[in-house]
N, C-alpha and C positions, 0 to 999 in steps of 0.2 A: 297609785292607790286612789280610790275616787274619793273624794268625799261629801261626808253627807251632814245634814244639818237639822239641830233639834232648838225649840223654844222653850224658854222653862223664865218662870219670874227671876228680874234681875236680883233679890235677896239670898239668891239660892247659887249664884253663879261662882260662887268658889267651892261649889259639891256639884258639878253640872251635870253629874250623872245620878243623882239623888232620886227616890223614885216612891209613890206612896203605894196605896195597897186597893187603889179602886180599879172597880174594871172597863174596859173599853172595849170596841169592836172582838181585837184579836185577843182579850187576855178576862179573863173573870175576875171579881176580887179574889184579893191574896194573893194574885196569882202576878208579882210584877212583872212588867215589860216599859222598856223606853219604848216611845215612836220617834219616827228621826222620817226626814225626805231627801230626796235626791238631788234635789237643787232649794234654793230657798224659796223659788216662789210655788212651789206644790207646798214645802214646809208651810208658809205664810197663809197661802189659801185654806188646805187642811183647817189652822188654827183659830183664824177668822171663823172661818161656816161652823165648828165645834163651840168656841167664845161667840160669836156674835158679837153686840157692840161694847161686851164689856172688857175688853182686847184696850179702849180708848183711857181704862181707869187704873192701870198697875203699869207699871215700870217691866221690862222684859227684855232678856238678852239671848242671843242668836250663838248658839253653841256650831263650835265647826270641828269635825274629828273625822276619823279613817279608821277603818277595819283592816287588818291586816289579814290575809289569807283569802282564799274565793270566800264569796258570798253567795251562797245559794237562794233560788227563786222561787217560788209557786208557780206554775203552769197554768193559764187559764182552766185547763180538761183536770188540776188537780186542787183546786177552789172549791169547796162545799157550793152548792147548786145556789143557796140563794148570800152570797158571801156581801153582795153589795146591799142588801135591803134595810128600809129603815123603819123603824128600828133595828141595828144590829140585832142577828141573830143567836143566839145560845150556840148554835154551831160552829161560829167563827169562835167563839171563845173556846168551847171546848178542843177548835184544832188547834189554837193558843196555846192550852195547859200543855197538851200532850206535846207540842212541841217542845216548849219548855221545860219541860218533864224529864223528856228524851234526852235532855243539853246534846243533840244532832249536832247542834251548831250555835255559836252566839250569837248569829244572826240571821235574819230570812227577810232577802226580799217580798213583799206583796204590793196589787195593787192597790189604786186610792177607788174608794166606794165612790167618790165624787167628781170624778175626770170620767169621759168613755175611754174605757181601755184600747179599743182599735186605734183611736186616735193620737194615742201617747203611752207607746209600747213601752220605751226606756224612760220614763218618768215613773217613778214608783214611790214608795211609804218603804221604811228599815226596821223591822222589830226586832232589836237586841233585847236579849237576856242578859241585868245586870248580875245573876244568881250563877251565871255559867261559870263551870271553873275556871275556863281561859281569858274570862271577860277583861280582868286589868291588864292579860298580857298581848291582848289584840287591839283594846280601842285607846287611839288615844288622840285627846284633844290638841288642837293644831292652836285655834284660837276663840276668845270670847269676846263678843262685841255687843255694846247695845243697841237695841232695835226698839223704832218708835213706829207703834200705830198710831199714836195721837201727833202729828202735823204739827198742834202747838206746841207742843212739847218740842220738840224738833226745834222749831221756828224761834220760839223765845230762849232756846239754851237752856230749859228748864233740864235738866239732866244730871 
């Protein structure tokens, strides 16, 4: 099973799948969805270019888990036309709801709006559905660890 990796403030890291009610790219408000990446450093980048430099001023841990069952994809030819634009579009989000909506699946591979996709076919973004009915009986954490954007932190053991 592969797995894949979500950041969430280290306060929160004994509910690591906790999840609030704003919206992002793929999901409207109300409309929950975790994002998760395929290896940590799409996870990392994602979270940096999103925070910016304020990534340097709260504590945060690097959640690790696996989906149990396929994991289905998005096809580039099945991407709303303008899926990577920024501002995120109303239409990622609406194919968000309806996904979620549908519970198809507790999961859907998509790409990152922020990589070229030709150039990093098998690096992807994970949007689970923590609302799916199967949700607790497919995802489950492997491990939790903390992750330092701030160096000093790191460096002095402040931790």
């Amino acid at each position: 099973m592969p797995l894949y990796y979500r950041i969430i403030a280290r306060r929160h890291e004994k509910t690591p799948f906790n999840f609030g009610r704003n919206g992002a790219r793929w999901n409207p408000p109300n409309t929950p969805v975790l994002y998760a990446g395929s290896n940590v450093s799409i996870t990392m980048m994602e979270f940096i270019s999103i925070l910016g430099t304020v990534v340097v001023k709260n504590k945060w841990s690097l959640i690790t888990f696996d989906i149990q069952g396929t994991i289905p994809h998005l096809e580039p030819e099945g991407l709303p036309g303008d899926w990577d634009s920024r501002p995120y579009p109303l239409t990622t989000q609406r194919f968000g709801k309806d996904w979620c909506d549908s519970h198809a699946s507790v999961c859907l591979k998509v790409p990152s709006s922020r990589i070229p996709l030709k150039f990093y076919p098998e690096e992807h973004n994970l949007l689970v559905n923590p609302l799916h009915p199967d949700f607790a009986s497919l995802v489950k954490v492997h491990s939790v660890d903390q992750l330092y954007f701030n160096l000093n932190e790191w460096a002095t053991g402040d931790r």
